[in-house]
N, C-alpha and C positions, 0 to 999 in steps of 0.2 A: 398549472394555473394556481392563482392564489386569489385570495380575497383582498379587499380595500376597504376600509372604512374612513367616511369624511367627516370627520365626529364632529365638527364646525355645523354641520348641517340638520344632523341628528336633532328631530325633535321627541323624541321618547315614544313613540308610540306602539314599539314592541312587535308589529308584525311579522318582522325578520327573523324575532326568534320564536314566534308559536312557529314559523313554517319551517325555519330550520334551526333548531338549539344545539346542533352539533357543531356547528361553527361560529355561533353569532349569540352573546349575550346582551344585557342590561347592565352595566355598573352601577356602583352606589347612588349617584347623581341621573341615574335613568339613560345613559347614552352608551350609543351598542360601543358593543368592545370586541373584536376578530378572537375567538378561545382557542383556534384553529385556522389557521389561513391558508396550509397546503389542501387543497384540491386534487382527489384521485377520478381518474375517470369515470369512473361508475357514479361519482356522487354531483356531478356537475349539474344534473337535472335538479335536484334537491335545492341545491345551492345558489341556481339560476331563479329560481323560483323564490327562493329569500330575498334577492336581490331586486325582484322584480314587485312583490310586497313592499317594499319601502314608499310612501309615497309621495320624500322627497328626495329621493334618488341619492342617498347615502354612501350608498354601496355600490362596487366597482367588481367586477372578476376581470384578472389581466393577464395576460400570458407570461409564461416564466418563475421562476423561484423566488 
């Protein structure tokens, strides 16, 4: 599984990355950036949870490499 960012969409408001910084930052200009987008299974919960804080649905997890 990997991450997706719809950076078009992105309005800075950071919850992605208090709940998970190990995949998901802030760039200079405030809009997440994937630091990490492979996905191990143990960390899916984590990660689902980042995605699920967006709350304007930013972010994607999608099946495959």
């Amino acid at each position: 599984m990997r991450i997706e960012a719809k950076r078009h969409l992105c309005q800075s408001y950071g919850n992605c990355v208090a709940v998970d910084p190990e995949h998901l930052d802030l760039d200079d200009e405030g809009l997440v950036v994937v630091t990490r987008d492979s996905v191990a299974d143990g960390e899916v919960a984590a990660v689902q949870a980042g995605i699920r804080s967006c709350p304007v649905n930013a972010l994607v997890l999608v099946d495959g490499e």
